[in-house]
MIDOSE-1310 file (N, C-alpha, C; in nm, 2 decimals, decimal comma, always signed):
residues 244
xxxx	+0,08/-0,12/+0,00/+0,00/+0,00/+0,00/+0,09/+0,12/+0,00; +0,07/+0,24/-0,08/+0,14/+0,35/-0,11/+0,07/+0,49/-0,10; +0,08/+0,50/+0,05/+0,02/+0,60/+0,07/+0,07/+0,76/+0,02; -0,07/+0,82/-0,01/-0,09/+0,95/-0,08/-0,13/+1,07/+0,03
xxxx	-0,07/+1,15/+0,10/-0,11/+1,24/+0,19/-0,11/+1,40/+0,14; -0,25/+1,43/+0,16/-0,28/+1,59/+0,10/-0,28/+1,63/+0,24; -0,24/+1,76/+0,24/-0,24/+1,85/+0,38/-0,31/+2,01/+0,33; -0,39/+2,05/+0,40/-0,42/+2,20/+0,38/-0,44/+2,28/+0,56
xxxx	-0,52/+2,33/+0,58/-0,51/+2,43/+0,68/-0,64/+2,31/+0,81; -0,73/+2,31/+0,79/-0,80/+2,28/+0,87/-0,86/+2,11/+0,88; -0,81/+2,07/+0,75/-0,86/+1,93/+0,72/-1,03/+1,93/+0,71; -1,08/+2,03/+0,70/-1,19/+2,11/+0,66/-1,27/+2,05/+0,50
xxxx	-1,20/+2,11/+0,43/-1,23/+2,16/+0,28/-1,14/+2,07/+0,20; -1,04/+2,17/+0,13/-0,91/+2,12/+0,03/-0,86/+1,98/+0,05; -0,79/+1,96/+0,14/-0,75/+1,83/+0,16/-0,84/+1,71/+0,17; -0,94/+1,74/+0,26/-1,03/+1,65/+0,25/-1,12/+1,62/+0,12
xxxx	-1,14/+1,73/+0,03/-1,19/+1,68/-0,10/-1,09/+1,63/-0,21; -0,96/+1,62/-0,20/-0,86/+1,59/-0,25/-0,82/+1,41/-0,24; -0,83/+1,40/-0,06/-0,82/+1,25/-0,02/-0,96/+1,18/-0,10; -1,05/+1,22/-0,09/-1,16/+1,13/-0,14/-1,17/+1,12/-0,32
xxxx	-1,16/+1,27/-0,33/-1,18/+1,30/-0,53/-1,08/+1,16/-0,59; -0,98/+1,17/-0,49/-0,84/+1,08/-0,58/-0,94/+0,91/-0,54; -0,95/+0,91/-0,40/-1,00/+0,75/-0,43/-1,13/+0,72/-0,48; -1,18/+0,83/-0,54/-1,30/+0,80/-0,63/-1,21/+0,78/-0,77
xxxx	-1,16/+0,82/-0,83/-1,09/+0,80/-0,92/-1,01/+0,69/-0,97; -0,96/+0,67/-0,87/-0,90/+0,55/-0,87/-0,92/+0,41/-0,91; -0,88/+0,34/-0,98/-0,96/+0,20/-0,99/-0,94/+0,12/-0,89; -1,07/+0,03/-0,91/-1,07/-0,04/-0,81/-0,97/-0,14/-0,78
xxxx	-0,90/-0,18/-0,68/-0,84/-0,25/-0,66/-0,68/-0,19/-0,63; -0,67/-0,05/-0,63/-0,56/+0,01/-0,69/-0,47/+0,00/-0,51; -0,34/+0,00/-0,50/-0,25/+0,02/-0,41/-0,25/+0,12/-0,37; -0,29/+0,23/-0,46/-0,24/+0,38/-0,36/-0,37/+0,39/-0,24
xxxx	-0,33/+0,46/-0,16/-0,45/+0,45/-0,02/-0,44/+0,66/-0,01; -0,50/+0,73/-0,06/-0,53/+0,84/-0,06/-0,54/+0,89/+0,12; -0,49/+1,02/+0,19/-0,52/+1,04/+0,33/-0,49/+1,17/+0,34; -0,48/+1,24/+0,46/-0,57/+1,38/+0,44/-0,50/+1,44/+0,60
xxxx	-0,46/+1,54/+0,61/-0,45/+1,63/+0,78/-0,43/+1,77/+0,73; -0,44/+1,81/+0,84/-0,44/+1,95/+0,81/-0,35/+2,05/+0,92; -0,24/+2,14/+0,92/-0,13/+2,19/+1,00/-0,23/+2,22/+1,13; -0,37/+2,29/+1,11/-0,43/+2,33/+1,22/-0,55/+2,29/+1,22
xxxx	-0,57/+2,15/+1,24/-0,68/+2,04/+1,22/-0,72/+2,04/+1,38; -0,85/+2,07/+1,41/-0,88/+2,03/+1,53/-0,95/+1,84/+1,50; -0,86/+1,75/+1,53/-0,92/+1,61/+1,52/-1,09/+1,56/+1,56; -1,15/+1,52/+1,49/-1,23/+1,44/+1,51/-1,28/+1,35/+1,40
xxxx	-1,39/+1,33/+1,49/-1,47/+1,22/+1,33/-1,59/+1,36/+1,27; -1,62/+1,27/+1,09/-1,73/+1,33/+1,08/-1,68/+1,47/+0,94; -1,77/+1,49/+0,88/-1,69/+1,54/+0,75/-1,81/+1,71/+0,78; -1,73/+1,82/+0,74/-1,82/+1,95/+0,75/-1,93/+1,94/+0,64
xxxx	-2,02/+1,95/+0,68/-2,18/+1,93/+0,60/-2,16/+1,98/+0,44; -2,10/+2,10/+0,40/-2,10/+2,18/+0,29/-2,01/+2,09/+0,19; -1,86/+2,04/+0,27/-1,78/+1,98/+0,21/-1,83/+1,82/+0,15; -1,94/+1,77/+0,22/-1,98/+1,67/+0,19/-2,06/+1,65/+0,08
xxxx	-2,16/+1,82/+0,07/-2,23/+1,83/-0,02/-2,18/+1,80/-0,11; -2,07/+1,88/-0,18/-2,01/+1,92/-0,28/-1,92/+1,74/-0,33; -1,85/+1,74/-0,22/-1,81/+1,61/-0,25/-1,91/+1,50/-0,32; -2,03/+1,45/-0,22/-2,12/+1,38/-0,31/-2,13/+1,39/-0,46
xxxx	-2,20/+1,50/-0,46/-2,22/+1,59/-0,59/-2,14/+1,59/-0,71; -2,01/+1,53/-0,68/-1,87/+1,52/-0,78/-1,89/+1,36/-0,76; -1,92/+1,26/-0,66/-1,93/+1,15/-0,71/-1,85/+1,06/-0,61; -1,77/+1,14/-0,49/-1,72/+1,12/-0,39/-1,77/+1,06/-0,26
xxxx	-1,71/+0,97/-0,19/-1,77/+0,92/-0,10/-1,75/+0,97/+0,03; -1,86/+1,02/+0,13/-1,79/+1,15/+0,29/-1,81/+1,04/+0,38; -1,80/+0,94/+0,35/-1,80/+0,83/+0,52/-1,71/+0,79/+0,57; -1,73/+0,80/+0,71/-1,60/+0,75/+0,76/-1,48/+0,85/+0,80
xxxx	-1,51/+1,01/+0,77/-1,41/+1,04/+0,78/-1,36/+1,13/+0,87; -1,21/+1,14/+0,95/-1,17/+1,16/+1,09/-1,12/+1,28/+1,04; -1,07/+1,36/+1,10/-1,00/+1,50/+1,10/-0,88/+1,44/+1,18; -0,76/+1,50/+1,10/-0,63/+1,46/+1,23/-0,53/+1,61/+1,17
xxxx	-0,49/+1,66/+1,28/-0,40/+1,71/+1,27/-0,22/+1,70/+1,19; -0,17/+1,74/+1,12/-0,03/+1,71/+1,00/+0,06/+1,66/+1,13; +0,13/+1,55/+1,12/+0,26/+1,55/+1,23/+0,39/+1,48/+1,14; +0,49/+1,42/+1,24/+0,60/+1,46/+1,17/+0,60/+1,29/+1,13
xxxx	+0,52/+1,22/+1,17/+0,52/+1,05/+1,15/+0,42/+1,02/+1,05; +0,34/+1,11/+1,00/+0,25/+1,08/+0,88/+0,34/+1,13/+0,76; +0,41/+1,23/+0,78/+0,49/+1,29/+0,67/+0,57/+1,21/+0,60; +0,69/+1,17/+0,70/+0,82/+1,01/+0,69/+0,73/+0,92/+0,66
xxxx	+0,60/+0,86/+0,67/+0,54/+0,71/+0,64/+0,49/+0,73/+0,47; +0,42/+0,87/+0,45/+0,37/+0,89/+0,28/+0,47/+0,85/+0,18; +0,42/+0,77/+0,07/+0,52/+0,80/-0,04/+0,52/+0,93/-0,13; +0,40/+1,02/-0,14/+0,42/+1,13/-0,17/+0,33/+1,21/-0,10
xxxx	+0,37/+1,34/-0,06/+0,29/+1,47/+0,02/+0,24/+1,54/-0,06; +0,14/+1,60/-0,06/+0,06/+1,73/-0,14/+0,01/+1,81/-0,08; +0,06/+1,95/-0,03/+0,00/+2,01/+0,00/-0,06/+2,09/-0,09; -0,20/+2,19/-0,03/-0,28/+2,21/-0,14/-0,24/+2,38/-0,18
xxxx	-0,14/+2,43/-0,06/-0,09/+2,55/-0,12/+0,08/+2,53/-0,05; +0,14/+2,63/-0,12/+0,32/+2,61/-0,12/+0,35/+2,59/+0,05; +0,25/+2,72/+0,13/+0,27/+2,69/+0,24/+0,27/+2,57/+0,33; +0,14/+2,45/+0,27/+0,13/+2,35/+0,35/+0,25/+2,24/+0,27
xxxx	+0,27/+2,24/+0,19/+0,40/+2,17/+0,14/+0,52/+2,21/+0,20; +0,58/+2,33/+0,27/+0,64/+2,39/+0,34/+0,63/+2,31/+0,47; +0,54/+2,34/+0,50/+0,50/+2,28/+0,70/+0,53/+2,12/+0,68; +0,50/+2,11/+0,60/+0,50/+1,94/+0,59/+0,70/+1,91/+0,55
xxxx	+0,75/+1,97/+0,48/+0,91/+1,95/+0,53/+0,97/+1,99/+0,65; +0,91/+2,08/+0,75/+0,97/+2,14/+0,86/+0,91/+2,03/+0,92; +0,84/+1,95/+0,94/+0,84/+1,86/+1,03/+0,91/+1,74/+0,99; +0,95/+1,73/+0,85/+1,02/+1,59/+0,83/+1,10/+1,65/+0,73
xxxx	+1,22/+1,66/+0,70/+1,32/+1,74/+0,64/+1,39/+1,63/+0,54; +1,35/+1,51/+0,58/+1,42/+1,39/+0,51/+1,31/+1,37/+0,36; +1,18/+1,43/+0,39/+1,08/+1,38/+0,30/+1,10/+1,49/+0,18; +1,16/+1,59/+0,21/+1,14/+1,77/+0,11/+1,13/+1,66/-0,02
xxxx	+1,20/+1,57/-0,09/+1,20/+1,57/-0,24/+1,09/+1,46/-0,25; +0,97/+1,41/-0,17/+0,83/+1,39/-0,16/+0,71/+1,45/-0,18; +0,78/+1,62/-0,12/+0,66/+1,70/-0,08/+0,69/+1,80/-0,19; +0,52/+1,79/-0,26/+0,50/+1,88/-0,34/+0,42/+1,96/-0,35
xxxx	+0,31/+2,09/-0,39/+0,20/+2,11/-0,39/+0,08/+1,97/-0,49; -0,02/+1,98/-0,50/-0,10/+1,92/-0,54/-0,11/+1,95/-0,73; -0,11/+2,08/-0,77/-0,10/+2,12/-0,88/+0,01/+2,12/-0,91; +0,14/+2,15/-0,85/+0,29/+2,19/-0,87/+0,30/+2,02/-0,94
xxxx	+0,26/+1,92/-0,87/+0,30/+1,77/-0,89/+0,23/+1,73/-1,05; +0,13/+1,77/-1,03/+0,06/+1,77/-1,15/+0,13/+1,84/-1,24; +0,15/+1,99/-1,28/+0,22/+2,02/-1,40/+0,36/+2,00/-1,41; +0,45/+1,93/-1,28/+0,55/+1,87/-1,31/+0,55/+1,74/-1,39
xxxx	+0,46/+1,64/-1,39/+0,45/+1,54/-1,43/+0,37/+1,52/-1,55; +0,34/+1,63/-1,61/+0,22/+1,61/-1,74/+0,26/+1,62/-1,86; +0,19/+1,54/-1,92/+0,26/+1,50/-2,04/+0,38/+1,35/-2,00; +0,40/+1,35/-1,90/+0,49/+1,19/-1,86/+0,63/+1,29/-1,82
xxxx	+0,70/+1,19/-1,77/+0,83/+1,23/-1,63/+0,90/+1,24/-1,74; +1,02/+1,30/-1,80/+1,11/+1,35/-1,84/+1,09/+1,26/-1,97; +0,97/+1,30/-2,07/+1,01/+1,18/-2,18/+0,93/+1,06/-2,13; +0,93/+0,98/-2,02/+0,88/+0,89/-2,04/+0,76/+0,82/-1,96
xxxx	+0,65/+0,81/-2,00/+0,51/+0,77/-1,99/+0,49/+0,65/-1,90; +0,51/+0,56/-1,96/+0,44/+0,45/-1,94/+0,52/+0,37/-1,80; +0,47/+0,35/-1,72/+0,47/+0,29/-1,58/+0,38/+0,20/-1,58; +0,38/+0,09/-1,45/+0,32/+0,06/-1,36/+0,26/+0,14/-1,27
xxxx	+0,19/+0,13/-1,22/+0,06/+0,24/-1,18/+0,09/+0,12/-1,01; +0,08/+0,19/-0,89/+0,05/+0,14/-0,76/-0,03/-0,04/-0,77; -0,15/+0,03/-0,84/-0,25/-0,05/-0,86/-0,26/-0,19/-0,93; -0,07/-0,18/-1,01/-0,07/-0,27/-1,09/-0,15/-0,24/-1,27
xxxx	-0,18/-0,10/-1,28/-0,25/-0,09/-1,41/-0,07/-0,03/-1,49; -0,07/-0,05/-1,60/+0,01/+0,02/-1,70/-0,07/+0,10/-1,81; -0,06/+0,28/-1,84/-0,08/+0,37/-1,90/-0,03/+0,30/-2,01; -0,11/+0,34/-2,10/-0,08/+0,31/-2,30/+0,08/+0,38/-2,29
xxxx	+0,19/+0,29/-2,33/+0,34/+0,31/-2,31/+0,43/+0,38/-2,45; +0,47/+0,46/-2,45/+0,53/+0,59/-2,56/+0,62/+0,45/-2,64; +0,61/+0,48/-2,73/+0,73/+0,40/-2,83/+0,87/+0,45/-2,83; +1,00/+0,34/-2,79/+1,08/+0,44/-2,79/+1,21/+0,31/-2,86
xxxx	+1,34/+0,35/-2,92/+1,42/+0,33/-3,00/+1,47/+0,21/-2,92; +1,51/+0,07/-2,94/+1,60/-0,02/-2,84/+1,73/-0,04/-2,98; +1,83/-0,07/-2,95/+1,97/-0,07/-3,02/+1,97/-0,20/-3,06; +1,96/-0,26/-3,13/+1,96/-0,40/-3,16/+2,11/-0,49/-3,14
xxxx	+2,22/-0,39/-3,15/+2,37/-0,45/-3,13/+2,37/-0,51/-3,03; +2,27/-0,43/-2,90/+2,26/-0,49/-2,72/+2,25/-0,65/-2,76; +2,28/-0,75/-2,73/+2,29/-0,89/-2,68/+2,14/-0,87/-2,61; +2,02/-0,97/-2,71/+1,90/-1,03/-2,61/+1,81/-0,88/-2,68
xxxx	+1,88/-0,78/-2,72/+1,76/-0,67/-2,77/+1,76/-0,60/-2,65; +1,84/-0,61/-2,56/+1,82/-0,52/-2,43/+1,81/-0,37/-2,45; +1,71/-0,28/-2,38/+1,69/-0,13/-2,39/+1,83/-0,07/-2,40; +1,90/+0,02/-2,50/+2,01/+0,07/-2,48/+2,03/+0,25/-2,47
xxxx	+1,88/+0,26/-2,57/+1,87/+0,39/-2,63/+1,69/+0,45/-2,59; +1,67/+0,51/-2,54/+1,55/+0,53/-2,48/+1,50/+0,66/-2,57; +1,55/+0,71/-2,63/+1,47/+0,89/-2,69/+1,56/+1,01/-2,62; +1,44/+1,09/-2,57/+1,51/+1,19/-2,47/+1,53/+1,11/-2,34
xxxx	+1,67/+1,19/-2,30/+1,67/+1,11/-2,16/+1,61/+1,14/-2,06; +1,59/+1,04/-1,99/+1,49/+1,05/-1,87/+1,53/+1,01/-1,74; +1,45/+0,96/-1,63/+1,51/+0,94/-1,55/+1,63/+0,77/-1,51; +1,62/+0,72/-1,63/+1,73/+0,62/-1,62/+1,85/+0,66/-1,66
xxxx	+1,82/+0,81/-1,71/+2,04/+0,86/-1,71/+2,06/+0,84/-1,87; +1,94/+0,73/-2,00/+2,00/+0,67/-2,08/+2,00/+0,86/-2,16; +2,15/+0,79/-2,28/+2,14/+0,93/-2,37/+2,05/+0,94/-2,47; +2,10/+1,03/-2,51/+2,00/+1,07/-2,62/+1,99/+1,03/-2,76
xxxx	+1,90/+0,97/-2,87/+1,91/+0,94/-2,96/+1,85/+1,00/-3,05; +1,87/+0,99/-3,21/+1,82/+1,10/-3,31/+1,70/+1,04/-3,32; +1,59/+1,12/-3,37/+1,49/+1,15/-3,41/+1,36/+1,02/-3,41; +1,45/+0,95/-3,52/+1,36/+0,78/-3,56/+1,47/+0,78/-3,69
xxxx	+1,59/+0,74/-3,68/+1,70/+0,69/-3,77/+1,64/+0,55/-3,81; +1,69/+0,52/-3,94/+1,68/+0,38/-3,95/+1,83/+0,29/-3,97; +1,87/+0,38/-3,91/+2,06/+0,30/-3,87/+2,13/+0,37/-3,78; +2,25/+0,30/-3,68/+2,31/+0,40/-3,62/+2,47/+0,35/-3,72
xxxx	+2,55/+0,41/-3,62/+2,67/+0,50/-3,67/+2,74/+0,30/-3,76; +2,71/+0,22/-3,70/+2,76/+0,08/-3,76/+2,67/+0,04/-3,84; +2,55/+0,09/-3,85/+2,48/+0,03/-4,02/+2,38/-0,10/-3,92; +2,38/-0,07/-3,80/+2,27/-0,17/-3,75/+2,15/-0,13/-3,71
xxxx	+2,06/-0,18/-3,81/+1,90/-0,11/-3,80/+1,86/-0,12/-3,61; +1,77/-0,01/-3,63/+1,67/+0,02/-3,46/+1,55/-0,07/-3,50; +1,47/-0,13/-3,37/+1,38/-0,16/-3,40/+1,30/-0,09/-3,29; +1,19/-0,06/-3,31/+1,07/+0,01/-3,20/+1,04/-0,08/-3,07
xxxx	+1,09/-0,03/-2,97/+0,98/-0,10/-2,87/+0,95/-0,03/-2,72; +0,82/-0,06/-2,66/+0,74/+0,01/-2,56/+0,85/+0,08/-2,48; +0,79/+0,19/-2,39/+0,90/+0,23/-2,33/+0,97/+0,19/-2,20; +1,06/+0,19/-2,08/+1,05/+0,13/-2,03/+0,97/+0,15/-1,91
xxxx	+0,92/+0,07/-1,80/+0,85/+0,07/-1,72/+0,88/+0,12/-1,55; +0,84/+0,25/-1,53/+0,84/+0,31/-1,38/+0,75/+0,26/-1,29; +0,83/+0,29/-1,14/+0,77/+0,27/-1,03/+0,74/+0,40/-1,00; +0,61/+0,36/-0,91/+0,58/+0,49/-0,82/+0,70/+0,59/-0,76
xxxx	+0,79/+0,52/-0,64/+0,92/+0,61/-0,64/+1,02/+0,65/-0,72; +1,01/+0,59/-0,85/+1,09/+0,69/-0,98/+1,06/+0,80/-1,02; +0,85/+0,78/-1,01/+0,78/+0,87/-1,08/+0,84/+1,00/-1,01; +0,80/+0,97/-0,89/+0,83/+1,08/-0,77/+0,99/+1,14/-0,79
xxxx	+1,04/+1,06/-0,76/+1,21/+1,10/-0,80/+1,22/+1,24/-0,91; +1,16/+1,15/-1,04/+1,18/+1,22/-1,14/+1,14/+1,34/-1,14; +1,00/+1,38/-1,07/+0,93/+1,51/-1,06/+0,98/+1,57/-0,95; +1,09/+1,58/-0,87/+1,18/+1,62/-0,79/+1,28/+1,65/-0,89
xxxx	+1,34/+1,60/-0,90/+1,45/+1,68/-1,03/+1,37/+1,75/-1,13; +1,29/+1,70/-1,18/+1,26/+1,81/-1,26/+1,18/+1,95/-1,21; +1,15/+1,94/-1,10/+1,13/+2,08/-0,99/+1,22/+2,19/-1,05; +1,37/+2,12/-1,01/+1,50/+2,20/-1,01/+1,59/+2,24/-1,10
xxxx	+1,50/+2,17/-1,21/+1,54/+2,25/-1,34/+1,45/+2,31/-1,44; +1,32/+2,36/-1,37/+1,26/+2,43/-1,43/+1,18/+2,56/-1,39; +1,16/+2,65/-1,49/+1,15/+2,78/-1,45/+1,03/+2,81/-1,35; +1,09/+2,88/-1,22/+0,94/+2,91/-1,15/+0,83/+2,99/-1,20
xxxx	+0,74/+2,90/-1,11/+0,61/+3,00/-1,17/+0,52/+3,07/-1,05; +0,41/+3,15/-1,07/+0,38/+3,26/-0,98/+0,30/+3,16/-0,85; +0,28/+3,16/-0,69/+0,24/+3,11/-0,63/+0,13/+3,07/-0,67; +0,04/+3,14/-0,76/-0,09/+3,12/-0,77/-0,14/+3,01/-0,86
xxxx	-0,03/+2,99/-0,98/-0,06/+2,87/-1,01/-0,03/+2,70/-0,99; +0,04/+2,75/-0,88/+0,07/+2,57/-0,77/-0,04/+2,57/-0,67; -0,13/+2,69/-0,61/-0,20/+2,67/-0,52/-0,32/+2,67/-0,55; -0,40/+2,61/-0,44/-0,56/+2,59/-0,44/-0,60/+2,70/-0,33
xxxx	-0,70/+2,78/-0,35/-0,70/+2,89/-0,25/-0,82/+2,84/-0,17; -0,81/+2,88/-0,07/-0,92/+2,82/+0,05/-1,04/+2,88/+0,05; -1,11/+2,81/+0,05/-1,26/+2,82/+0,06/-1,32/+2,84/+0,17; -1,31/+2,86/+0,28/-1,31/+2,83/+0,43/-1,42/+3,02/+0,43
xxxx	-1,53/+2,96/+0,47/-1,64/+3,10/+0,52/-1,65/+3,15/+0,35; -1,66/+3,10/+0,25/-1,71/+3,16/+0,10/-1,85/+3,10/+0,10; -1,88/+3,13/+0,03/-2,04/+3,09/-0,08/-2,05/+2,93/-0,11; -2,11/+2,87/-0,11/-2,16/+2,80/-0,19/-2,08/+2,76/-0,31
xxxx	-2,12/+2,83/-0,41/-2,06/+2,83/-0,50/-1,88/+2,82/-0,52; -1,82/+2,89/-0,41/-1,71/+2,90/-0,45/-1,61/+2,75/-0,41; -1,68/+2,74/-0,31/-1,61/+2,58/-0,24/-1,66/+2,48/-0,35; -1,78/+2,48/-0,42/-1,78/+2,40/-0,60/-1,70/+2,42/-0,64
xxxx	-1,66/+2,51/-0,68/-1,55/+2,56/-0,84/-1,42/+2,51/-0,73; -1,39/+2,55/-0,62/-1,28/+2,50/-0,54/-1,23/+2,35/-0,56; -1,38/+2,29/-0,51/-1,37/+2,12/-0,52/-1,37/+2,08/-0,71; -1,43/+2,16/-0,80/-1,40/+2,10/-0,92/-1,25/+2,12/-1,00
xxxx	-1,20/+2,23/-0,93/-1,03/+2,22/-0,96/-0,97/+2,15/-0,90; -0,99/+2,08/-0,75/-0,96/+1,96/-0,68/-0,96/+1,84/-0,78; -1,05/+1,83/-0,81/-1,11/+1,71/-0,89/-1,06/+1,70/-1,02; -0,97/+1,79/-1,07/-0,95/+1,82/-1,22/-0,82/+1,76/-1,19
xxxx	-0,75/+1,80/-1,10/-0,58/+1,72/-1,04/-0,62/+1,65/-0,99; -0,66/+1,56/-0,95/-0,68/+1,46/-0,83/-0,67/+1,36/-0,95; -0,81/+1,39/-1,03/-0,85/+1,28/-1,19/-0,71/+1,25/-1,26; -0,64/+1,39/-1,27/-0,50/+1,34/-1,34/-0,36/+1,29/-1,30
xxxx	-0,39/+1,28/-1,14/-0,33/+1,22/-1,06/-0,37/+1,09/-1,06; -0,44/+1,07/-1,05/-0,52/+0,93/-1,05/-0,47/+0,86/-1,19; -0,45/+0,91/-1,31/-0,41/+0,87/-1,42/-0,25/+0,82/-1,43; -0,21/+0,91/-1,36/-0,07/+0,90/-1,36/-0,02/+0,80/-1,25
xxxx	-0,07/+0,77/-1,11/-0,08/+0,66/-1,01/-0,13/+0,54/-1,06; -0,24/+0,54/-1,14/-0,27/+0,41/-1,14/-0,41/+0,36/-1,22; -0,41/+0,45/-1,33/-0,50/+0,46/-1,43/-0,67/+0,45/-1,41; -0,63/+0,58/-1,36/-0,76/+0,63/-1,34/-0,87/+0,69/-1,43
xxxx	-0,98/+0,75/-1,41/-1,04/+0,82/-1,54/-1,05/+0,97/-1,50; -0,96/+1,00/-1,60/-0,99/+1,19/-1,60/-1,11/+1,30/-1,65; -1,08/+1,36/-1,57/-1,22/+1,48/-1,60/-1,13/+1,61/-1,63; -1,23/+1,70/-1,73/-1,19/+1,81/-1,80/-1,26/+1,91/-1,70
């Protein structure tokens, strides 16, 4: 089991429609275990009436569920953190400083990882599902057809190869085949490095802004941008179905 931990302010709203959006999403049977705290969570059982609404209403399930406050033993046990703004991704490395290349925002994770990890798509999903897998070049010189030459490089280090050649430098044809296959902690890996080499962008597009004492309406449009990353999280964990 490969737990998934979102964190926001109260364990209220954000977080909590995040833990559930993703395991609605998720196929059944899937390994990842979605979970939820909040830096200034008063604990209990029991989900806030509005947040349940709205959750329902997207197709999410509100039972069962506890309020717990973020600590430094939920952080170390996640395979990946999300908080739902820079800040709660913040609080969640000050308590576990070993986890920082874990903890991401919720959206930050998402448009680090979209379109596939550095070049390459196709994994194993938690759940055991594999994503339709990118076609990529193997060197046929390798002994057994072994992967030698991957495309762009990605996170296996391999170099780079031209375009779709139909020979390399000795006159030995390529032949096509799937790409190769990540784990959950690669995925993660990979969208950590690629963090650090890519250009920042304004807080407001890694964050979910809090809904806490708004309208009606606005904790909707809140939870359907929850749901929009969550869905394509869910795709990228473990082949989920996404929503536009």
């Amino acid at each position: 089991m490969t737990r998934v931990l979102f964190v926001c302010t109260g364990n209220v709203h954000r977080s909590v429609l995040a833990e559930r959006l993703l395991a609605a999403r998720l196929p059944s049977g899937s390994a990842v275990r979605p979970e939820s705290a909040g830096t200034e969570a008063r604990p209990g059982p029991g989900m806030e009436r509005s947040t349940r609404a709205v959750l329902e209403k997207l197709g999410g399930d509100g039972s069962g569920f506890f309020a717990r406050r973020l600590t430094a033993s939920l952080v170390a046990g996640a395979g990946l953190v999300l908080g739902l703004t820079r800040e709660h991704r913040e609080a969640a490395v000050r308590l576990a400083p070993s986890a920082m290349r874990r903890c991401f925002t919720l959206k930050e994770f998402v448009r680090l990882t979209a379109g596939g990890v550095d070049g390459v798509r196709g994994w194993t999903g938690a759940g055991g599902v594999t994503p339709p897998a990118e076609r990529r070049f193997v060197d046929r010189r390798v002994p057994g057809g072994a992967p030698d030459r991957y495309g762009p490089a990605g996170v296996h280090g391999a170099a780079p190869c031209a375009a779709a050649p139909d020979t390399v430098d000795s006159g030995a044809p390529f032949r096509e085949a799937p790409a190769p296959v990540l784990g959950f902690d690669a995925v993660v890996a990979a969208a950590a490095a690629r963090r650090g080499s890519t250009a920042a962008v304004p807080a407001a597009e890694d964050d979910v802004q809090d809904p806490w004492a708004q309208p009606y309406d606005v904790l909707y449009e809140c939870a359907r941008e929850i749901d929009r990353a969550a869905s394509r999280l869910a795709l990228l964990l473990g082949g989920g179905s996404a929503r536009v």
